[in-house]
DRENFI-27628 format. One record per residue (C-alpha): residue in three letters; z, x, y; residue number from 1. Coordinates in Angstrom, 3 decimals, decimal comma, padded with zeros to 6 digits, m for minus. Example, Ala and Ser with C-alpha at 12.3 -4.5 7.8 and 13.67 -1.06 7.14 Angstrom:
BEGIN
firo	pz	px	py	lovex
ALA	007,800	012,300	m004,500	1;
SER	007,140	013,670	m001,060	2;
! end
This chain:
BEGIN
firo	pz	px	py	lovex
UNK	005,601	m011,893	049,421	1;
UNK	004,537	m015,726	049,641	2;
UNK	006,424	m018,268	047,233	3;
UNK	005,338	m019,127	043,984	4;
UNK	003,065	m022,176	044,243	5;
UNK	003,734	m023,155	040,634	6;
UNK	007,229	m022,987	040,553	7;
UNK	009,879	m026,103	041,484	8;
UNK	010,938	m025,491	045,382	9;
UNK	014,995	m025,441	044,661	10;
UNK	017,004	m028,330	047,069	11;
UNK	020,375	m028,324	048,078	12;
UNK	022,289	m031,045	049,837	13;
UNK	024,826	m030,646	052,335	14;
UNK	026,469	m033,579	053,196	15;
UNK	030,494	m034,452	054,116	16;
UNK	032,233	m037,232	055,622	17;
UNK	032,022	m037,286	059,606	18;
UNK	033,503	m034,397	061,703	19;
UNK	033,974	m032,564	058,227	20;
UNK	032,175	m029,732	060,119	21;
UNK	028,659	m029,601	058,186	22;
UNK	026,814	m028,729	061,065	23;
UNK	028,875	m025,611	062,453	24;
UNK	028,140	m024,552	058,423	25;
UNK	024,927	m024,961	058,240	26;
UNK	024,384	m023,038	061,875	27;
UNK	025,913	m020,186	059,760	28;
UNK	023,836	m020,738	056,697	29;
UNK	020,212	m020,255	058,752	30;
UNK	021,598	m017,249	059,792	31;
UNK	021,707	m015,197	056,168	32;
UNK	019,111	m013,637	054,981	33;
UNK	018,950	m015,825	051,879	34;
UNK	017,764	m018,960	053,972	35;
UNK	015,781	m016,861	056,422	36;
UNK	012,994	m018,059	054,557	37;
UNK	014,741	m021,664	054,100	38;
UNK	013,369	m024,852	055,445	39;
UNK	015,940	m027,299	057,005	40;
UNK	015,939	m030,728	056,999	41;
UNK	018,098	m032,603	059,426	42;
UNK	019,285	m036,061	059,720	43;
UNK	020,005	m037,132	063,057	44;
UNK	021,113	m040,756	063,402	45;
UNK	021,513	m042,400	066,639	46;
UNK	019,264	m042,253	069,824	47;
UNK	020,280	m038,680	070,868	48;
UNK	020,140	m035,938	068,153	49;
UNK	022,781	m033,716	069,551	50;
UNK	023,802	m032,235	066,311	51;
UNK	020,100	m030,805	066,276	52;
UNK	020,858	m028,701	069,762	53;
UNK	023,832	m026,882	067,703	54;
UNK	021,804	m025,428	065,161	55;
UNK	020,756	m021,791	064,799	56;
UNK	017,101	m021,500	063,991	57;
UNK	016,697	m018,246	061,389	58;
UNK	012,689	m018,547	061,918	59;
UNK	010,866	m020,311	064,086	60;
UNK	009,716	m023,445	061,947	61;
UNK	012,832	m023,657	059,796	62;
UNK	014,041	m026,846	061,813	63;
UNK	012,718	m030,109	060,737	64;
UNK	014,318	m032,774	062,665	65;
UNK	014,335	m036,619	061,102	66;
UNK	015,204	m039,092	063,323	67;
UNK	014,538	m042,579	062,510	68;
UNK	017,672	m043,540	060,593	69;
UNK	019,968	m042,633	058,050	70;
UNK	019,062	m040,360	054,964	71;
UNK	020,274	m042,245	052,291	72;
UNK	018,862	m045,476	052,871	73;
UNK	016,541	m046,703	055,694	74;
UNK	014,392	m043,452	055,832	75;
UNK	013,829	m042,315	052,376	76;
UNK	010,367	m043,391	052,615	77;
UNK	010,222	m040,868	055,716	78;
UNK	011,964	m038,105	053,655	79;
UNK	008,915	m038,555	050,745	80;
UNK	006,343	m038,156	053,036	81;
UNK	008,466	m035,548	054,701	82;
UNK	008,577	m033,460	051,328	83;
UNK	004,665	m034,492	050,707	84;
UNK	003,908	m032,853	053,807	85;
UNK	006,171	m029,473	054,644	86;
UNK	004,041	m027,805	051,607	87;
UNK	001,219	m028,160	053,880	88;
UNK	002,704	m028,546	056,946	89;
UNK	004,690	m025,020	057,070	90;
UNK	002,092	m022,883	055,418	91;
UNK	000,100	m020,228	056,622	92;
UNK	m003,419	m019,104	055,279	93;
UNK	m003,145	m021,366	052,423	94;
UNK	000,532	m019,815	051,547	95;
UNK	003,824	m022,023	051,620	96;
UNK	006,126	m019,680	054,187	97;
UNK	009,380	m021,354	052,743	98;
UNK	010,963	m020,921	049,316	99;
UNK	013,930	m023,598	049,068	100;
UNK	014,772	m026,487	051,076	101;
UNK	018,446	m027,527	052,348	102;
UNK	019,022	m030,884	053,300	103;
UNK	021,648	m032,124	055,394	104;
UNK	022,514	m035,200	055,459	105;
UNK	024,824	m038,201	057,413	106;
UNK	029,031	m038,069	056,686	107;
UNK	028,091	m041,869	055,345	108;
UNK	025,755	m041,038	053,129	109;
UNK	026,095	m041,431	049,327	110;
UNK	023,910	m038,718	047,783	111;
UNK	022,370	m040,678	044,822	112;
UNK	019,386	m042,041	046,281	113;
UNK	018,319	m038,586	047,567	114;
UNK	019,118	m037,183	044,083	115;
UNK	016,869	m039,891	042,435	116;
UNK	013,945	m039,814	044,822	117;
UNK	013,682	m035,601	044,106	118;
UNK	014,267	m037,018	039,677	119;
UNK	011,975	m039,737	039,846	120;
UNK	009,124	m039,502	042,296	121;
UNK	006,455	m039,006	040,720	122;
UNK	004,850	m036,952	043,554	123;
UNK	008,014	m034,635	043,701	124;
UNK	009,506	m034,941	040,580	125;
UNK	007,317	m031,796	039,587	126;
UNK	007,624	m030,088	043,032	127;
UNK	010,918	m030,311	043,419	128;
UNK	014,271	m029,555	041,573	129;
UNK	017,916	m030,362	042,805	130;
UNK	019,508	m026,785	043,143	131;
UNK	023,516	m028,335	044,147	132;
UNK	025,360	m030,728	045,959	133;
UNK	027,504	m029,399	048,457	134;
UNK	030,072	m031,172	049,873	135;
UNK	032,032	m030,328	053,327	136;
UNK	036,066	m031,570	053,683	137;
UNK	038,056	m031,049	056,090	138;
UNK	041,585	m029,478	054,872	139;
UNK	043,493	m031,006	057,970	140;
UNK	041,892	m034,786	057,359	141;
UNK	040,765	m034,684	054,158	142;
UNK	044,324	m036,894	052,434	143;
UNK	043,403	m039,396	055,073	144;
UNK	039,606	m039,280	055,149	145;
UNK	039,776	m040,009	051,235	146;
UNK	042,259	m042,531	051,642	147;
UNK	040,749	m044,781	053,455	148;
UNK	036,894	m044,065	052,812	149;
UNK	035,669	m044,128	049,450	150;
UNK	032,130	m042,895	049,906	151;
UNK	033,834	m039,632	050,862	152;
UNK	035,754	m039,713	047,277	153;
UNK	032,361	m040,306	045,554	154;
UNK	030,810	m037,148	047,770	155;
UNK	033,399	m035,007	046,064	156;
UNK	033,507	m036,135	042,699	157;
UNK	029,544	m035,636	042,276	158;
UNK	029,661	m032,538	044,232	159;
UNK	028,619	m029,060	042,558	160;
UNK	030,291	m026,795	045,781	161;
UNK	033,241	m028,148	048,182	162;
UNK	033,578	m026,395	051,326	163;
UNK	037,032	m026,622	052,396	164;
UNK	036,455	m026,409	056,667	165;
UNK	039,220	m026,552	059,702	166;
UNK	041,943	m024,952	057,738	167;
UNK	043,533	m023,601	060,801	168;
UNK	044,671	m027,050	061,669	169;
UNK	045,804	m028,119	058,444	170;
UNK	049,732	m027,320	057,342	171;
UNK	051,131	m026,084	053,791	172;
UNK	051,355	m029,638	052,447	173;
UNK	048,516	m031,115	053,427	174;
UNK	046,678	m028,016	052,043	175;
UNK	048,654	m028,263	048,493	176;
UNK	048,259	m032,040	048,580	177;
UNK	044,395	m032,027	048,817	178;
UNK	043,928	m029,343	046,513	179;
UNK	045,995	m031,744	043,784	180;
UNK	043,965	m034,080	044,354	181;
UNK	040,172	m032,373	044,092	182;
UNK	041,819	m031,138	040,634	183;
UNK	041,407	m034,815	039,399	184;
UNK	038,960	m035,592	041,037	185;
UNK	036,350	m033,068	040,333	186;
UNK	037,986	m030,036	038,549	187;
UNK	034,967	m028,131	038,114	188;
UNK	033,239	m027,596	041,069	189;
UNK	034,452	m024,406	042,916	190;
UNK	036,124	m024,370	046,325	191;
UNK	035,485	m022,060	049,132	192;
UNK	036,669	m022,387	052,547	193;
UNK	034,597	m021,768	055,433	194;
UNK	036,747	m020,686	058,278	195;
UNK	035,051	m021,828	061,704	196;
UNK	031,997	m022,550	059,467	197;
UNK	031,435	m019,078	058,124	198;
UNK	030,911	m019,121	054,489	199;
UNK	028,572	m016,606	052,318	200;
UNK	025,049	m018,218	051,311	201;
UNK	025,632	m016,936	048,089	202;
UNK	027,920	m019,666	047,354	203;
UNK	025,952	m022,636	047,953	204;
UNK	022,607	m021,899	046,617	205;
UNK	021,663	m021,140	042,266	206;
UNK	024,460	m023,878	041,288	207;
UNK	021,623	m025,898	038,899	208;
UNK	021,118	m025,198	035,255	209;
UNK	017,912	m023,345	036,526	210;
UNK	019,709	m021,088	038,944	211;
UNK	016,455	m018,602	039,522	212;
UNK	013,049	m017,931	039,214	213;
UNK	012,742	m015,646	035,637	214;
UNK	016,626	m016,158	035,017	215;
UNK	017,866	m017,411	031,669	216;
UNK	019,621	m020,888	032,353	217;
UNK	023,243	m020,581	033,099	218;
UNK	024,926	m023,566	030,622	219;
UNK	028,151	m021,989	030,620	220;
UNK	028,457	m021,870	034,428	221;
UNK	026,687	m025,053	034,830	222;
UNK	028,893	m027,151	032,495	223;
UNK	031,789	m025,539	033,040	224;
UNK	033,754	m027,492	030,674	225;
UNK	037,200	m025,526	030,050	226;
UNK	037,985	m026,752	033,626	227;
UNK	038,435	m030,484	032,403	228;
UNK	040,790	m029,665	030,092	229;
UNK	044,102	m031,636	030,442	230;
UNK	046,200	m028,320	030,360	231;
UNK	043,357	m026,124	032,278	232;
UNK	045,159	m024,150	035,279	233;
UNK	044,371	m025,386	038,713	234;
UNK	042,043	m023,200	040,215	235;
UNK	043,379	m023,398	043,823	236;
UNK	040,916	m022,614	046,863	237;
UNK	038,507	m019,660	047,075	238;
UNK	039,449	m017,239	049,829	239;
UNK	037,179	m014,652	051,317	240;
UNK	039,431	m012,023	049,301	241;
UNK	037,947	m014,004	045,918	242;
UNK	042,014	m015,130	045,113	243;
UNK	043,010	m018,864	043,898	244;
UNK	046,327	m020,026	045,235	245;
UNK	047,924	m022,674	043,088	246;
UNK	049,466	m025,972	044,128	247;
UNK	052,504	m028,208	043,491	248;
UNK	052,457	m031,758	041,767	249;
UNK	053,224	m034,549	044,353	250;
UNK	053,839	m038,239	043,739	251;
UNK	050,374	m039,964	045,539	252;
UNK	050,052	m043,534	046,895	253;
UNK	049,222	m045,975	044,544	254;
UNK	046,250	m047,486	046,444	255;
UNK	044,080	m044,637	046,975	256;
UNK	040,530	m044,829	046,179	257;
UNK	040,712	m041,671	044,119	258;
UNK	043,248	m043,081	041,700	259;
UNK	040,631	m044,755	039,191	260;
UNK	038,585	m041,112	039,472	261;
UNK	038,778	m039,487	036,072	262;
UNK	037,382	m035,897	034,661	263;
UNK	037,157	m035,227	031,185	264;
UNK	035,097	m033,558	028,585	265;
UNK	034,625	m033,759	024,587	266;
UNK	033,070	m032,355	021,945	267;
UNK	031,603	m033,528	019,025	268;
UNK	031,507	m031,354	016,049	269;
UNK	028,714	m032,266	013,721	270;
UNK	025,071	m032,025	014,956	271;
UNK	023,528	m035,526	016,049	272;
UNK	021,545	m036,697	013,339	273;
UNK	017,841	m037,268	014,329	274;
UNK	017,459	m040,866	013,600	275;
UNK	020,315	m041,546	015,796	276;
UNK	019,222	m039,257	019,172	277;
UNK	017,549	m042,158	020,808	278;
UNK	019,640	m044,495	020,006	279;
UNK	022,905	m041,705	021,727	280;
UNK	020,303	m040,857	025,038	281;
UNK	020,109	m044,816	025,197	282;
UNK	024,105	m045,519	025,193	283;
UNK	024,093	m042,324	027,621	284;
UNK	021,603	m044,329	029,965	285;
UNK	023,386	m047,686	029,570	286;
UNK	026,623	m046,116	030,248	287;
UNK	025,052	m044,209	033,478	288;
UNK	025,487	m046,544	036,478	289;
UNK	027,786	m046,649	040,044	290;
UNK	031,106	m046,151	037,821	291;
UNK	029,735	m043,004	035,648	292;
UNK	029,636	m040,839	038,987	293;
UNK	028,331	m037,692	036,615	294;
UNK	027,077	m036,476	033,499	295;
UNK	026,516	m032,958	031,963	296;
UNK	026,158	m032,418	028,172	297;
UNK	024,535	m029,788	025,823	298;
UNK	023,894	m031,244	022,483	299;
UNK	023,183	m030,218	019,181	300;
UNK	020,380	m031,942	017,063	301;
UNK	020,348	m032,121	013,392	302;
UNK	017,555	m029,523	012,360	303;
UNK	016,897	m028,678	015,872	304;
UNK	017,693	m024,752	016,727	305;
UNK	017,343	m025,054	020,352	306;
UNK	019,789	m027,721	022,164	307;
UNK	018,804	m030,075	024,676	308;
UNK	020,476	m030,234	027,713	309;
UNK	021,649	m034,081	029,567	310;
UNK	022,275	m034,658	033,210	311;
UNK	022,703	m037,362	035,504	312;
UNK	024,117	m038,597	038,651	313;
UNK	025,383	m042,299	038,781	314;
UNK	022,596	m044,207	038,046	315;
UNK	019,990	m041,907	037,712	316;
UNK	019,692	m040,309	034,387	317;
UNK	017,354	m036,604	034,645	318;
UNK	014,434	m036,473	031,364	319;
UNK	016,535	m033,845	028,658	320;
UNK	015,849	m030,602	028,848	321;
UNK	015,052	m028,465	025,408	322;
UNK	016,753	m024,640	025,917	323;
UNK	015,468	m021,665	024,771	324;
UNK	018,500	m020,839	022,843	325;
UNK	022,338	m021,885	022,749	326;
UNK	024,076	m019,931	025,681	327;
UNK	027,045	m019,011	023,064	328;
UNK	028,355	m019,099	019,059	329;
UNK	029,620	m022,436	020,072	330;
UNK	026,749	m025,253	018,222	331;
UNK	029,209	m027,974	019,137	332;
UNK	027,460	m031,038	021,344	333;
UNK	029,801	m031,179	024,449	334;
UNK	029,815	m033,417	027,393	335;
UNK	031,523	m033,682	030,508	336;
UNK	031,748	m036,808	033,058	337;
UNK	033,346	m038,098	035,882	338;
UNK	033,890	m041,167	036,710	339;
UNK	035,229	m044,596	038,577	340;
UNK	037,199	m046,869	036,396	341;
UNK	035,786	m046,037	033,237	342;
UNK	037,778	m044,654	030,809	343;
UNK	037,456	m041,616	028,517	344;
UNK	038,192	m044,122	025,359	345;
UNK	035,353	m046,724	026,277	346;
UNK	032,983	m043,935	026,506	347;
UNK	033,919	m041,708	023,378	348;
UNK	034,157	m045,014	021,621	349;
UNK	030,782	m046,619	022,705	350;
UNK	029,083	m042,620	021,530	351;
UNK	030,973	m042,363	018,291	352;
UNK	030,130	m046,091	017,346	353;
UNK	026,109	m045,005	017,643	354;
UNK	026,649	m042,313	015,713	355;
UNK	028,259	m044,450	012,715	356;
UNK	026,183	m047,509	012,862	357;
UNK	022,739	m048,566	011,935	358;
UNK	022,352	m050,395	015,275	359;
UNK	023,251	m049,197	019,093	360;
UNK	026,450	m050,475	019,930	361;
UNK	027,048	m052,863	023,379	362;
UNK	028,709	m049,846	025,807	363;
! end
């Protein structure tokens, strides 16, 4: 059975700081049966793509190899025209022969601009749709990779999935002291580890709102928000058994780059009048830069049965999305964010002030 033409071709990016062990993973990944029909995009950087010769090809045309630089910045131009084209490109009799796309990218690059080319282009804006970020980190290095590299902190804290990889080599503390610190800073996205590479494709792919074709969106999963609660449980690692382990509290060092990383979620009780729900998406926008690192919110409009759903990623803020119907009892607008040196205070303040105001306030 070909692909639907007409519906958005799901992306996921894999991406992880150097030797975090992405490419052993994804070697795994083209092996299930749920990416047998997966087209992979590869970023090689540097003259000789090595990392390409490790791969595992599940079909023969699942392997698209980009060489000219790195993802994130000198060849997203090349990654456009490499999306224009695979619809074409890797079809047969008129039929795409691929139904999702997984994309991984260099241990220095910052997601974002791959995120906002598949939101804003306007030639794959409506092809495309951002399925989950998945981030790879290394038990064993991870303290020290995060310590002194803080584009690997902002890989984790926007990440939907962390793979937890090379836990053979990493001791008890290490283990407990990493785990700690994910809980601040990204509480909500699940943790699997991938022993040698090997983890189930089941747990990197449907991690969007829109998790499959004919499938009612999944807010609760999505947003996730009892896990930013200050007294939620730590949810520990995922083992292939499906148990959490928990984790002791341990003083950190006071210079990490992680330290100004914050989680948190509120609600706000009364539905958002209608007069003021430009004037909210608009402090939402302004706030929405390097600093807010994500955004997820489900929001209730005065006189509006079906809520509308807000997302964004640093700087680049996804058009709302109007449900079909509110995913529980709950009508409260709720919102969830993570971010770099912004507080909690400056942001429920700047929200709260548009609400009570004729005018937008300055964020």
């Amino acid at each position: 059975m070909s692909p639907s033409s007409s519906s958005p071709i799901p992306v996921t990016l894999l991406t992880g700081f150097l030797g975090s062990g992405k490419t052993t993973i994804l070697n795994h990944l083209v092996r299930q049966p749920e990416l047998a029909d997966a087209l992979v995009i590869i970023n090689e950087f540097g003259e000789m793509p090595l990392d390409h010769l490790l791969v595992a090809h599940s079909t023969e045309n699942t392997i698209l190899e980009m060489s000219s630089g790195c993802l994130c910045c000198t060849i997203r131009t090349d990654l456009v025209q490499t999306l224009r084209d695979i619809t074409w490109r890797f079809s047969r009799n008129g039929q795409r022969q691929f139904r999702r796309v997984l994309i991984e990218t260099t241990g220095l690059a910052d997601p974002a601009p791959i995120v906002h080319t598949l939101m804003t282009h306007p030639q794959l804006a409506q092809r495309y749709r951002l399925d989950g970020i998945v981030v790879a980190l290394d038990l064993a290095a991870g303290n020290a990779t995060l310590d002194h590299h803080p584009e690997a902190v902002r890989q984790a804290a926007i990440a939907d999935c962390l793979l937890l990889t090379k836990s053979d080599l990493a001791d008890a503390e290490a283990r407990r002291t990493l785990l700690r610190r994910l809980d601040a800073i990204n509480p909500a996205a699940p943790r699997h580890e991938a022993r040698h590479g090997a983890i189930a494709a089941g747990a990197v792919l449907d991690l969007g709102l829109f998790s499959a074709e004919g499938k009612v969106p999944d807010v609760m999963r999505w947003l996730h928000e009892e896990a930013y609660a200050a007294d939620a449980p730590h949810h520990g690692l995922a083992h292939p058994g499906g148990h959490g382990h928990g984790h002791d509290h341990h003083d950190h060092d006071a210079h990490r780059h992680d330290d100004h990383i914050r989680a948190f979620c509120f609600a706000v009780n009364d539905p958002i009048p209608v007069a003021r729900l430009a004037a909210w998406l608009e402090v939402l926008r302004s706030l929405s830069g390097p600093d807010v690192l994500r955004v997820k919110g489900i929001l209730n409009v005065e006189g509006q049965y079906q809520p509308l759903v807000i997302h964004s990623v640093q700087h680049i803020v996804h058009p709302p999305v109007t449900l079909p119907a509110w995913p529980s009892a709950d009508r409260r607008s709720r919102l969830v964010f993570i971010t770099q040196g912004v507080s909690r205070a400056t942001i429920e303040a700047a929200l709260q002030s548009c609400l009570q105001n004729d005018s937008r306030p300055e964020p």
